[in-house]
PDB file of N, CA, C and O in Angstrom, chain B, residues numbered from 101:
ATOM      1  N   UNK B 101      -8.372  -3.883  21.280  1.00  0.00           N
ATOM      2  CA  UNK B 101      -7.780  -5.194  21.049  1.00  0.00           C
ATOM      3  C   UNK B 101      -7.932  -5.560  19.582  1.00  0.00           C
ATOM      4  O   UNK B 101      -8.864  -5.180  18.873  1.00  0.00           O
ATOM      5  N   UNK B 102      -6.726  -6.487  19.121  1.00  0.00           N
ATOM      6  CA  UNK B 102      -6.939  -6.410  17.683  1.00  0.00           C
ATOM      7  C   UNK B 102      -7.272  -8.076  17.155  1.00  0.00           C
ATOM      8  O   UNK B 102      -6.849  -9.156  17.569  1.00  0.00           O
ATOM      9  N   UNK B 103      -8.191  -7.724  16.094  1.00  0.00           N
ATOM     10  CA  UNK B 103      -8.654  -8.943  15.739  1.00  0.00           C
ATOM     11  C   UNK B 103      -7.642  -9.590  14.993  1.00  0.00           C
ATOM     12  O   UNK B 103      -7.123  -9.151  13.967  1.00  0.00           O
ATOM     13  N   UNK B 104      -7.318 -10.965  15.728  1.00  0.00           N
ATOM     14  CA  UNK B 104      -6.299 -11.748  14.571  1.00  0.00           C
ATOM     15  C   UNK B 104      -7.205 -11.958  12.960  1.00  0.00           C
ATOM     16  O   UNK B 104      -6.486 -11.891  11.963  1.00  0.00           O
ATOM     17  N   UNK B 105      -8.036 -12.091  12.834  1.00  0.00           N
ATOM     18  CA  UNK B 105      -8.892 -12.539  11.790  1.00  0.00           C
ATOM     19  C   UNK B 105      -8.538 -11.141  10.766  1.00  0.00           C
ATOM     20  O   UNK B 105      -8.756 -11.354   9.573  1.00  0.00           O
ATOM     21  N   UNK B 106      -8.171 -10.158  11.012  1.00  0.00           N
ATOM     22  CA  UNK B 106      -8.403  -8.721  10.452  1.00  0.00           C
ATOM     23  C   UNK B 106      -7.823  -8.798   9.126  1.00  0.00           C
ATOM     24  O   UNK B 106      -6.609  -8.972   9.014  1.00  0.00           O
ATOM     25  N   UNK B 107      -8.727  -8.661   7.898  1.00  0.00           N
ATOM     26  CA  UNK B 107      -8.613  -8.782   6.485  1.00  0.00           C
ATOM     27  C   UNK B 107      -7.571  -8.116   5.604  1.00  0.00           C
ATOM     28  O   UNK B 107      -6.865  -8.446   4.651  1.00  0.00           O
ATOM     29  N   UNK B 108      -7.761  -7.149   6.262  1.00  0.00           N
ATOM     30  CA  UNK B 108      -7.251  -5.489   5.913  1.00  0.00           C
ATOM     31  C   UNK B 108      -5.775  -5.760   5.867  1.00  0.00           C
ATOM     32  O   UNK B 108      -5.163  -5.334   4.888  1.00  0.00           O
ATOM     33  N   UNK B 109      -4.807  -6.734   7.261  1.00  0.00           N
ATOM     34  CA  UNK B 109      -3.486  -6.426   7.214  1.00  0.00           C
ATOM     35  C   UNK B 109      -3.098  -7.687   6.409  1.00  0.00           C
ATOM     36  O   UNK B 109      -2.119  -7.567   5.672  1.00  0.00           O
ATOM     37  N   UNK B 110      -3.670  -8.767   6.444  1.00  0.00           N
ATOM     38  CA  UNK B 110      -3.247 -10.147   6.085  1.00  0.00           C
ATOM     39  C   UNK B 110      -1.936  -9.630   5.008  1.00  0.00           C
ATOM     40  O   UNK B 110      -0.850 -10.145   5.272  1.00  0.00           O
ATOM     41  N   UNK B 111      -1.970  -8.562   3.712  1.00  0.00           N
ATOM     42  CA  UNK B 111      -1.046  -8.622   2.839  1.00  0.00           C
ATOM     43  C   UNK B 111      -0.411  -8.115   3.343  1.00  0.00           C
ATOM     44  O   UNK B 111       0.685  -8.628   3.117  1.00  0.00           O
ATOM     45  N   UNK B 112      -0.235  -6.766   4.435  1.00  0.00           N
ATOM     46  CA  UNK B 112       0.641  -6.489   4.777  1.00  0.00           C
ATOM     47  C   UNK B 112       2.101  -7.328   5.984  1.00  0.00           C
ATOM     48  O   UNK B 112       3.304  -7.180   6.199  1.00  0.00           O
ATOM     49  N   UNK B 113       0.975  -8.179   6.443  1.00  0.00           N
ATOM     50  CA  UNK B 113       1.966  -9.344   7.433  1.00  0.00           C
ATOM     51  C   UNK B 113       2.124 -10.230   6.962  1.00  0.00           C
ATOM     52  O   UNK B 113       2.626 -10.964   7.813  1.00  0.00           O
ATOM     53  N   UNK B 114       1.960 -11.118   5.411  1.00  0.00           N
ATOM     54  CA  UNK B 114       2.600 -11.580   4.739  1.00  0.00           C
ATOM     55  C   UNK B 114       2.362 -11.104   3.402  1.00  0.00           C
ATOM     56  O   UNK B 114       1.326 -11.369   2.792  1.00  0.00           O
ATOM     57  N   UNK B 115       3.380 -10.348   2.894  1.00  0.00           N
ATOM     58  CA  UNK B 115       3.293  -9.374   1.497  1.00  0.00           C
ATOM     59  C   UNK B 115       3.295 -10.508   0.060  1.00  0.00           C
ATOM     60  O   UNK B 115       3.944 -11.446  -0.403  1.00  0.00           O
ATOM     61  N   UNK B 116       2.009  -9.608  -0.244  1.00  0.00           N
ATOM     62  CA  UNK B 116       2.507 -10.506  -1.696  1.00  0.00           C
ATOM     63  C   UNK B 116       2.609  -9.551  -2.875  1.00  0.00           C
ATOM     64  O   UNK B 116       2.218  -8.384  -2.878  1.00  0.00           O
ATOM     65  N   UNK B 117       3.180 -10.199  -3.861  1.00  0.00           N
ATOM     66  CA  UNK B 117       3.430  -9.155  -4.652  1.00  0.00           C
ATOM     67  C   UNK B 117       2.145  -8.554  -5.995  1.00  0.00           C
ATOM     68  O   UNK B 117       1.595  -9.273  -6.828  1.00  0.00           O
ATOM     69  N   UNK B 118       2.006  -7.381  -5.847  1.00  0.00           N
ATOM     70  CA  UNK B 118       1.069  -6.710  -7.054  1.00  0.00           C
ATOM     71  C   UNK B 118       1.702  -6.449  -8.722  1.00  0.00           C
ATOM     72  O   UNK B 118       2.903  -6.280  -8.938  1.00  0.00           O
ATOM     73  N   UNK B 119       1.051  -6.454  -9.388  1.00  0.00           N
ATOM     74  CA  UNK B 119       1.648  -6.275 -10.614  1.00  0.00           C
ATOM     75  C   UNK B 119       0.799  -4.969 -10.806  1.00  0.00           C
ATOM     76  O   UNK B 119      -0.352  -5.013 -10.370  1.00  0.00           O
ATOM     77  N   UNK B 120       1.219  -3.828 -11.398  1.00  0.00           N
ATOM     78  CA  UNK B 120       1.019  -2.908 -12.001  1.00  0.00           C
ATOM     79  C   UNK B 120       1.297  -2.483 -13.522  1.00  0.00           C
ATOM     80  O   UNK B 120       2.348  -3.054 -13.813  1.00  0.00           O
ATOM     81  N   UNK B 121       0.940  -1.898 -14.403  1.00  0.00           N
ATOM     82  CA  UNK B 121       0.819  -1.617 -15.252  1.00  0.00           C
ATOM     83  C   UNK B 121       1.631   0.060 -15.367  1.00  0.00           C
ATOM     84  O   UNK B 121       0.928   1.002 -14.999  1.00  0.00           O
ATOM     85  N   UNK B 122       2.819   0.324 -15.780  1.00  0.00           N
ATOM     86  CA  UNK B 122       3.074   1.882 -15.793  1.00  0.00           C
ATOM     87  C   UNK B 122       1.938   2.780 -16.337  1.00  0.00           C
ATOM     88  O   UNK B 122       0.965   2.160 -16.768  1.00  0.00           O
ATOM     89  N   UNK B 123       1.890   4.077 -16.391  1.00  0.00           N
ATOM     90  CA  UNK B 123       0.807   4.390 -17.153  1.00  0.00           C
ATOM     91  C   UNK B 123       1.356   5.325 -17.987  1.00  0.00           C
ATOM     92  O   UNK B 123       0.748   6.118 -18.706  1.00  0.00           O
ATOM     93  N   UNK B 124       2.796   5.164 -17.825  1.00  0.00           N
ATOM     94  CA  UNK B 124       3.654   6.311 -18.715  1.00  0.00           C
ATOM     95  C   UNK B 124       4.254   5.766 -19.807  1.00  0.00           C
ATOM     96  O   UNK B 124       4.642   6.521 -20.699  1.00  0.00           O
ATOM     97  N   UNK B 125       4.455   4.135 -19.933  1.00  0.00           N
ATOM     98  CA  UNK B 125       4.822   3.354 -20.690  1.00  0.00           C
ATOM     99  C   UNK B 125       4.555   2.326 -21.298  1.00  0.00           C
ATOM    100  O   UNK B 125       4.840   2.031 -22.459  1.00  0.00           O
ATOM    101  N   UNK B 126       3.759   1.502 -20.202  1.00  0.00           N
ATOM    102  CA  UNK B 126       2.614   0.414 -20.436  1.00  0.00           C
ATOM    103  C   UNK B 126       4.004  -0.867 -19.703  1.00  0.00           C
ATOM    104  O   UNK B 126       3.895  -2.090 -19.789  1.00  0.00           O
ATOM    105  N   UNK B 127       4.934  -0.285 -19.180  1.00  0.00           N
ATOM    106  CA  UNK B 127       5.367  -1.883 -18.642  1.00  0.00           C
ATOM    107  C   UNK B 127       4.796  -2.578 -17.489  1.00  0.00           C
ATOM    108  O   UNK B 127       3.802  -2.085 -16.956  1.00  0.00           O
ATOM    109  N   UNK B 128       5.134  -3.303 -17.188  1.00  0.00           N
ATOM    110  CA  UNK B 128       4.566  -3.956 -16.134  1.00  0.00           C
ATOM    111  C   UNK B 128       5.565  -3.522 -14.899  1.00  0.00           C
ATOM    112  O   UNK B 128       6.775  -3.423 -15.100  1.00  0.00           O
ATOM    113  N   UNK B 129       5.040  -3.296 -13.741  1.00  0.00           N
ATOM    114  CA  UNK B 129       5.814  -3.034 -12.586  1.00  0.00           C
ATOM    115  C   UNK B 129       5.366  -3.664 -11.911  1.00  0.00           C
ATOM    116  O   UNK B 129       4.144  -3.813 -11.944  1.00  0.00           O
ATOM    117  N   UNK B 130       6.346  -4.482 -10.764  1.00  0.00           N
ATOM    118  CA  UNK B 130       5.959  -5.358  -9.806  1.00  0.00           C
ATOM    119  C   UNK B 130       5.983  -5.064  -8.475  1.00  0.00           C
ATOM    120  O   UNK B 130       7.023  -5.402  -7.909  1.00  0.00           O
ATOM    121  N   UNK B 131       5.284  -4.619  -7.912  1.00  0.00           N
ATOM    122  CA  UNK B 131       6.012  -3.956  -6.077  1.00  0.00           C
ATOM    123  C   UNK B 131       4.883  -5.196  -4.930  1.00  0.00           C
ATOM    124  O   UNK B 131       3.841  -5.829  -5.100  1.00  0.00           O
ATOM    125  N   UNK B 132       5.793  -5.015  -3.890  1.00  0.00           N
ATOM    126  CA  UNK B 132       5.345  -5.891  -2.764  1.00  0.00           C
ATOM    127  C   UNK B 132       3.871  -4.774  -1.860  1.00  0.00           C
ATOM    128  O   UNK B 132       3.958  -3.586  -1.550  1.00  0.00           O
ATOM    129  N   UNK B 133       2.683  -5.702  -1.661  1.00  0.00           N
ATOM    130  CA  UNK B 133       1.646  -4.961  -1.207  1.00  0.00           C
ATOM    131  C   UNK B 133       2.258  -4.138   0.115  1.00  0.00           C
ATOM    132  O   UNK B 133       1.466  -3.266   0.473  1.00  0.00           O
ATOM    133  N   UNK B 134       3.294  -4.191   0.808  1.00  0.00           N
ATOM    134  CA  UNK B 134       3.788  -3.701   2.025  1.00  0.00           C
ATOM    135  C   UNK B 134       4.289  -2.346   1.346  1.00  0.00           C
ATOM    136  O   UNK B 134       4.265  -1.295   1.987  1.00  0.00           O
ATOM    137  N   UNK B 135       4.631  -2.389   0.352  1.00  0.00           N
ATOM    138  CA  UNK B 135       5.344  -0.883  -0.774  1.00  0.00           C
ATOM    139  C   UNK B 135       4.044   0.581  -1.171  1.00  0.00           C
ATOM    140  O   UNK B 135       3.022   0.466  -1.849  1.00  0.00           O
ATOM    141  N   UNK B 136       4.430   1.513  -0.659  1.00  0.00           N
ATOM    142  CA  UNK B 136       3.711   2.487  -1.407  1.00  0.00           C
ATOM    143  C   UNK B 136       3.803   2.961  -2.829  1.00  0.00           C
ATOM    144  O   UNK B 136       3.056   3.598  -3.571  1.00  0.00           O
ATOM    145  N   UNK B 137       5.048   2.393  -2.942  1.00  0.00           N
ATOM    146  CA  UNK B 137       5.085   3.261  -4.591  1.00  0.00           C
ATOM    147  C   UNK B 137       6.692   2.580  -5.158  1.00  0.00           C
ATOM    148  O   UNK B 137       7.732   2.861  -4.562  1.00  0.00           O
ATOM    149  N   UNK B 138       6.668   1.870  -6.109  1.00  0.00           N
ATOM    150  CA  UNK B 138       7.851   1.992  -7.248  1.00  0.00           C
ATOM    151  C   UNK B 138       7.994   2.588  -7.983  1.00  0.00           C
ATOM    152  O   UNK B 138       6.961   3.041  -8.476  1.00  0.00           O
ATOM    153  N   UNK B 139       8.904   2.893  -8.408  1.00  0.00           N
ATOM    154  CA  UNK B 139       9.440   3.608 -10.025  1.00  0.00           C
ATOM    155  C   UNK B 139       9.456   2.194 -11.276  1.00  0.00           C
ATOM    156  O   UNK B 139       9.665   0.981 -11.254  1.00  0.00           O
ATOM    157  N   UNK B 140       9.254   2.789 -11.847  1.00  0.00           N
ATOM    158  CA  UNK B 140       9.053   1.964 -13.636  1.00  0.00           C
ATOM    159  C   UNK B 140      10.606   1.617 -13.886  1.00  0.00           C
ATOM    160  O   UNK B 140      11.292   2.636 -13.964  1.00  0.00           O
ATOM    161  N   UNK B 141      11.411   0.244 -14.048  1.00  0.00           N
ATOM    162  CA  UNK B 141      12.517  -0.098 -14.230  1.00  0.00           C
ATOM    163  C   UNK B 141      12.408   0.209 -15.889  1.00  0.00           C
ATOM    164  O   UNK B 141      13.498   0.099 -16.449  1.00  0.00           O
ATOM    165  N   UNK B 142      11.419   0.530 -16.661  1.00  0.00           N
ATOM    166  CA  UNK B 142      11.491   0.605 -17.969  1.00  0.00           C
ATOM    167  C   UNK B 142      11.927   2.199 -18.180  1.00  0.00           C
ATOM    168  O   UNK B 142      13.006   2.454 -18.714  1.00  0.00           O
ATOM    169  N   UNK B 143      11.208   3.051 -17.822  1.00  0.00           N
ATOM    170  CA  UNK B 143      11.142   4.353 -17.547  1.00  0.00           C
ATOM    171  C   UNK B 143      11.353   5.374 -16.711  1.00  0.00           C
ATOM    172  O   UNK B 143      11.690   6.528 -16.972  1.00  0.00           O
ATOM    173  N   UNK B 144      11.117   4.833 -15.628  1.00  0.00           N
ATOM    174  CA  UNK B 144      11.482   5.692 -13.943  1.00  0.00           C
ATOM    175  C   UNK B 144      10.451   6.355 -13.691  1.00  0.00           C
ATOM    176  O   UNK B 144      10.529   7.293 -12.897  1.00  0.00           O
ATOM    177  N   UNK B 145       9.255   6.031 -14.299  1.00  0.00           N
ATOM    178  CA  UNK B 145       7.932   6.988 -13.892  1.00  0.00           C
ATOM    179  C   UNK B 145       7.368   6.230 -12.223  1.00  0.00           C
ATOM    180  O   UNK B 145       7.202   5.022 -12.054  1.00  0.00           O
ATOM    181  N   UNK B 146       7.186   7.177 -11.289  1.00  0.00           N
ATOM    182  CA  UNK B 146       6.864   6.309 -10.153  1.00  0.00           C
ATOM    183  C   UNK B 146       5.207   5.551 -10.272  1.00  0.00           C
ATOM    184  O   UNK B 146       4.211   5.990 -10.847  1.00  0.00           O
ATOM    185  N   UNK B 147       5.352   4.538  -9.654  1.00  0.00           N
ATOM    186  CA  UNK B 147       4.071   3.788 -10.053  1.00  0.00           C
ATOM    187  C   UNK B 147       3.507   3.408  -8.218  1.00  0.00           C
ATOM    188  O   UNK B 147       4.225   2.918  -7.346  1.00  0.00           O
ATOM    189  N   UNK B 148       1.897   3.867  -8.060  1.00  0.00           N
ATOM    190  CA  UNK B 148       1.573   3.856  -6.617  1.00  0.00           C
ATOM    191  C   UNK B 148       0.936   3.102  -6.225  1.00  0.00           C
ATOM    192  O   UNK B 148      -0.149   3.106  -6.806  1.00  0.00           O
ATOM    193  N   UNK B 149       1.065   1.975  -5.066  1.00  0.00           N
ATOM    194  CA  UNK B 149       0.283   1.009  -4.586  1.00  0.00           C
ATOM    195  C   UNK B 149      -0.935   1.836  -4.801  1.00  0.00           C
ATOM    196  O   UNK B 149      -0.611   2.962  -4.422  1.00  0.00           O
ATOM    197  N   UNK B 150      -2.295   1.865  -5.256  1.00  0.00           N
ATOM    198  CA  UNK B 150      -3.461   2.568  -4.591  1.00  0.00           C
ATOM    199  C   UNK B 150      -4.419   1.834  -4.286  1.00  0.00           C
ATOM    200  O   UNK B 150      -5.571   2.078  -4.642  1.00  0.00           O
ATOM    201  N   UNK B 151      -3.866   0.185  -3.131  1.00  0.00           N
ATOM    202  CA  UNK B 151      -4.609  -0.378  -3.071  1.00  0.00           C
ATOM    203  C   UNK B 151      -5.731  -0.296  -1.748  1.00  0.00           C
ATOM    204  O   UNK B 151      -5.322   0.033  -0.634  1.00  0.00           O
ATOM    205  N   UNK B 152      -6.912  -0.567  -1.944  1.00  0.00           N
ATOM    206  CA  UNK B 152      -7.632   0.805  -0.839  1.00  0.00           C
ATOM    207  C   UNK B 152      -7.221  -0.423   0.103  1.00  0.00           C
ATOM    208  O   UNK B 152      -7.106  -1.602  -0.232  1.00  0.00           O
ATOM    209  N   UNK B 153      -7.008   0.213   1.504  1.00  0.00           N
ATOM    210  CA  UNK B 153      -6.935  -0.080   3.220  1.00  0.00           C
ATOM    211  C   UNK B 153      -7.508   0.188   4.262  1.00  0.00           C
ATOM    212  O   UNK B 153      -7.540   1.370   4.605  1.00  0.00           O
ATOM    213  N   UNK B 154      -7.912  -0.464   4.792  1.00  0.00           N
ATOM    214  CA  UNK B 154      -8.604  -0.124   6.160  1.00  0.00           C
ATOM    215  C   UNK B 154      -8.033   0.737   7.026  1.00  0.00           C
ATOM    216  O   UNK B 154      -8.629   1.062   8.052  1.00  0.00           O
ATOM    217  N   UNK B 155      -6.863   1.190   6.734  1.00  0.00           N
ATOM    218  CA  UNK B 155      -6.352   2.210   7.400  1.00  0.00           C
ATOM    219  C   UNK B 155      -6.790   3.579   7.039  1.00  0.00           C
ATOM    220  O   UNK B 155      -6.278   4.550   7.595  1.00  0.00           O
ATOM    221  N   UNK B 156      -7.627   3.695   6.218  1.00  0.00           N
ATOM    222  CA  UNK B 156      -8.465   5.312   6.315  1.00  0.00           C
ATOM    223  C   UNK B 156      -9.489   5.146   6.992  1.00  0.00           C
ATOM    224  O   UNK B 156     -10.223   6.135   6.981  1.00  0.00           O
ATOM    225  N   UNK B 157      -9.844   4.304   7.577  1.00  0.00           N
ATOM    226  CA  UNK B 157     -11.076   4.261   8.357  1.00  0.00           C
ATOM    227  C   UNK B 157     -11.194   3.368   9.401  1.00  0.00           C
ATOM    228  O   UNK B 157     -12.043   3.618  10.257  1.00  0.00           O
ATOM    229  N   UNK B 158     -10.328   2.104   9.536  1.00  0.00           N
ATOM    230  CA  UNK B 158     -10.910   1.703  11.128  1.00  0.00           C
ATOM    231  C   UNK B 158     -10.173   2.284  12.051  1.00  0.00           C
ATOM    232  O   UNK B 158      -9.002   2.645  11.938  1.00  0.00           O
ATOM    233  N   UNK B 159     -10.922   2.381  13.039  1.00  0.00           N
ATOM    234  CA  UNK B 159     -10.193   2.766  14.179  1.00  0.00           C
ATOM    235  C   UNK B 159      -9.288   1.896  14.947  1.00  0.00           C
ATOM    236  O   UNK B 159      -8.958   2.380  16.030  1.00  0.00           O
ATOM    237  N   UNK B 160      -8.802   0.744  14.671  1.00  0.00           N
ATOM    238  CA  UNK B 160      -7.914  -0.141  14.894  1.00  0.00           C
ATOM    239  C   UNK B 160      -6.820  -0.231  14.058  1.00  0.00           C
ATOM    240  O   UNK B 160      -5.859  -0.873  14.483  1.00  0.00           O
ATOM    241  N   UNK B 161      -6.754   0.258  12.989  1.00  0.00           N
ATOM    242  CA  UNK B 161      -5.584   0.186  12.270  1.00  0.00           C
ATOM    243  C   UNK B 161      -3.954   0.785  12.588  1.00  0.00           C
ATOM    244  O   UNK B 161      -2.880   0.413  12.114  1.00  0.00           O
ATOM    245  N   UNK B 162      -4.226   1.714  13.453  1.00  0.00           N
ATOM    246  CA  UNK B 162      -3.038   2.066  13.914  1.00  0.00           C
ATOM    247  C   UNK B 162      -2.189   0.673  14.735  1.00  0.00           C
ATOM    248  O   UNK B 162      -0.980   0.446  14.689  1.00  0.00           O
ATOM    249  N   UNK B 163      -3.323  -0.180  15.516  1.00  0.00           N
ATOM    250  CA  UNK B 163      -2.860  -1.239  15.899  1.00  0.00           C
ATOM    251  C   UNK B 163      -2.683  -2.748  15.621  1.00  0.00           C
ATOM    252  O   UNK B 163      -2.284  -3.681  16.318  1.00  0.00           O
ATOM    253  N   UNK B 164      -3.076  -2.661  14.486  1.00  0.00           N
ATOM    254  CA  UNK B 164      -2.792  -3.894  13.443  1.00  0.00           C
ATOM    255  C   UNK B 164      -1.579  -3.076  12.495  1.00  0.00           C
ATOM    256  O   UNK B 164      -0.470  -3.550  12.742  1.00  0.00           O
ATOM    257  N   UNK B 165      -1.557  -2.409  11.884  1.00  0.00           N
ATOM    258  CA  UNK B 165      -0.213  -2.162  11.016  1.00  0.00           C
ATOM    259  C   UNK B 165       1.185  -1.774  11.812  1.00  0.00           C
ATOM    260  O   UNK B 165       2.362  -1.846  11.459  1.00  0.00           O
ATOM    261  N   UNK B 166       0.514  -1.303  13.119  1.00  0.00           N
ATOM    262  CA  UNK B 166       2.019  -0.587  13.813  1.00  0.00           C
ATOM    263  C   UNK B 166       2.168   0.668  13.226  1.00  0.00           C
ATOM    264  O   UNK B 166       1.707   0.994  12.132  1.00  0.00           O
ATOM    265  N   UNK B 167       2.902   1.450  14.074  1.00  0.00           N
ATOM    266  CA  UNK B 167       3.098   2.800  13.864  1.00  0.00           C
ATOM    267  C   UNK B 167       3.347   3.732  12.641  1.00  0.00           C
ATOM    268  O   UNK B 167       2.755   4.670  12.106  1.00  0.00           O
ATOM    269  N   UNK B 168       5.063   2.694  12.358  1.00  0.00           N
ATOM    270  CA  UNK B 168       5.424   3.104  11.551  1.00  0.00           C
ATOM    271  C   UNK B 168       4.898   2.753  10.087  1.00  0.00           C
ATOM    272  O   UNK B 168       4.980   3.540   9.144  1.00  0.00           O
ATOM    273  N   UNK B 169       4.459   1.731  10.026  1.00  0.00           N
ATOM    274  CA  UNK B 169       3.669   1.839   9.013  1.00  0.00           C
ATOM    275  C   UNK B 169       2.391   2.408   8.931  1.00  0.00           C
ATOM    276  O   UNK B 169       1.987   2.825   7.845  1.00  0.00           O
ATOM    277  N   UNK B 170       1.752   2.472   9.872  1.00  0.00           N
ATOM    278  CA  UNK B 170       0.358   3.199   9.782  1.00  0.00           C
ATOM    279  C   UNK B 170       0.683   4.674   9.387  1.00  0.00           C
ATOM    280  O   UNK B 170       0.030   5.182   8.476  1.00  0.00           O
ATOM    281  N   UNK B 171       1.433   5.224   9.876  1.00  0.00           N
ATOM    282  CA  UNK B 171       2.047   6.623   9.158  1.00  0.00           C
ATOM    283  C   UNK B 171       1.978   6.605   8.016  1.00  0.00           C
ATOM    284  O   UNK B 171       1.023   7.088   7.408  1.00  0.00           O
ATOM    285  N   UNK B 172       2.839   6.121   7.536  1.00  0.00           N
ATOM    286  CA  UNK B 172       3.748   6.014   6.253  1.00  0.00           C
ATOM    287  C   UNK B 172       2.147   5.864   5.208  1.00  0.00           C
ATOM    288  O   UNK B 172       2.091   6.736   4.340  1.00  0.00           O
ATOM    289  N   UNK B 173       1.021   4.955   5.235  1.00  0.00           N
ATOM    290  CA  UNK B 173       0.081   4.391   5.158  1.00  0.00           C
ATOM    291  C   UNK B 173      -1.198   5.503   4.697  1.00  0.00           C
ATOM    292  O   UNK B 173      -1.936   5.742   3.741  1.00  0.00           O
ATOM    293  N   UNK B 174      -0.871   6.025   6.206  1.00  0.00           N
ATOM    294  CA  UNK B 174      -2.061   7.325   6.422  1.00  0.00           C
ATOM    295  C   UNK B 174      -1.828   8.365   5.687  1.00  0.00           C
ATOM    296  O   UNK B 174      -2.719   9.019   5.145  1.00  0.00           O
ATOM    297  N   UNK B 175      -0.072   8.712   5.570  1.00  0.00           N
ATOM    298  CA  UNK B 175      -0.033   9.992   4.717  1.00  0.00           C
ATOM    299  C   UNK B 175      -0.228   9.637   3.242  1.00  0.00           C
ATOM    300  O   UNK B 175      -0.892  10.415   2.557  1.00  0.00           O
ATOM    301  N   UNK B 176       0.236   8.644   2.742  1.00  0.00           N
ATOM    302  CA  UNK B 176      -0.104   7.775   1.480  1.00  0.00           C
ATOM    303  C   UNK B 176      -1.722   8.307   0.637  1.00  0.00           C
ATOM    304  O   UNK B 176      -1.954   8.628  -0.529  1.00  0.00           O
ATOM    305  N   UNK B 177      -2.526   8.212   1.756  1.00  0.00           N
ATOM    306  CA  UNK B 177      -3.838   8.536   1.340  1.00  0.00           C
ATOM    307  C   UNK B 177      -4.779   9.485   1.421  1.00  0.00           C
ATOM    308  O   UNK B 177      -5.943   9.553   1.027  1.00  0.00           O
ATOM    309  N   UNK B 178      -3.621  10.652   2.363  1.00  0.00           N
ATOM    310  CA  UNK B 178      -4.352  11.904   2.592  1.00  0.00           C
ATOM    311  C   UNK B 178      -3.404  12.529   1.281  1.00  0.00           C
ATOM    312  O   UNK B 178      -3.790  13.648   0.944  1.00  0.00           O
ATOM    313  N   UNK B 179      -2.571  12.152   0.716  1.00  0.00           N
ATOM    314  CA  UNK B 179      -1.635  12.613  -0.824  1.00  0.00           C
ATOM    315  C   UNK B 179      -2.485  12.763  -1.378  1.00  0.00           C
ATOM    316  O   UNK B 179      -2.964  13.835  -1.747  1.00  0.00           O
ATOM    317  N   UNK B 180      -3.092  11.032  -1.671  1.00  0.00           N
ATOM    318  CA  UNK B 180      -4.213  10.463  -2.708  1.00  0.00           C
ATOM    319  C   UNK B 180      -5.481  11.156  -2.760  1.00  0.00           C
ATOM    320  O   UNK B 180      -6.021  11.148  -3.867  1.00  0.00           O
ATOM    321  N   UNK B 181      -6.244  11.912  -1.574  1.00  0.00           N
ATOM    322  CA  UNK B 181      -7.379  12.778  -1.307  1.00  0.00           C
ATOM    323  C   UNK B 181      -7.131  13.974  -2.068  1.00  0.00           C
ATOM    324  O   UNK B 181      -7.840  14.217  -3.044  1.00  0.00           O
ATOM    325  N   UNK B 182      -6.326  14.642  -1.771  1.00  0.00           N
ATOM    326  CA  UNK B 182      -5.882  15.807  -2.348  1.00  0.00           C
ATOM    327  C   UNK B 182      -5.641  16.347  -3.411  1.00  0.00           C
ATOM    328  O   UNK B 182      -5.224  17.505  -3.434  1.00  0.00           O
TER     329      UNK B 182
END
């Protein structure tokens, strides 16, 4: 059962937006916390949410993010391991 209180999804069930820094150019890139990755509108260098989630480790996360995002999520950070 999933905790409504659960910290971890709050940005993802209402997204807010991150600012990033390119690291290929120095612009600023803006992507929504629900986003894994933009490209640089200055440059096109892709730029990656790597904001850490409870989805590498609780065992509830498959059921607070939902499927398809918990996928999308999970492979995100077994990339990032590697």
């Amino acid at each position: 059962m999933r905790d409504a209180r659960c910290p971890g999804v709050e940005n993802y069930k209402t997204p807010i937006i991150i600012d990033k820094i390119c690291p290929n150019c120095g612009a600023e890139v803006e992507l929504f916390s629900v986003d894994t990755e933009m490209p640089c509108e200055n440059c096109g260098f892709v730029v990656y949410n790597d904001t850490m989630s409870c989805v590498k480790w609780c065992k509830y996360a498959r059921n607070c993010f939902g499927d398809e995002l918990y996928e999308k999520l999970n492979k995100l950070a077994k990339e990032d391991a590697a």
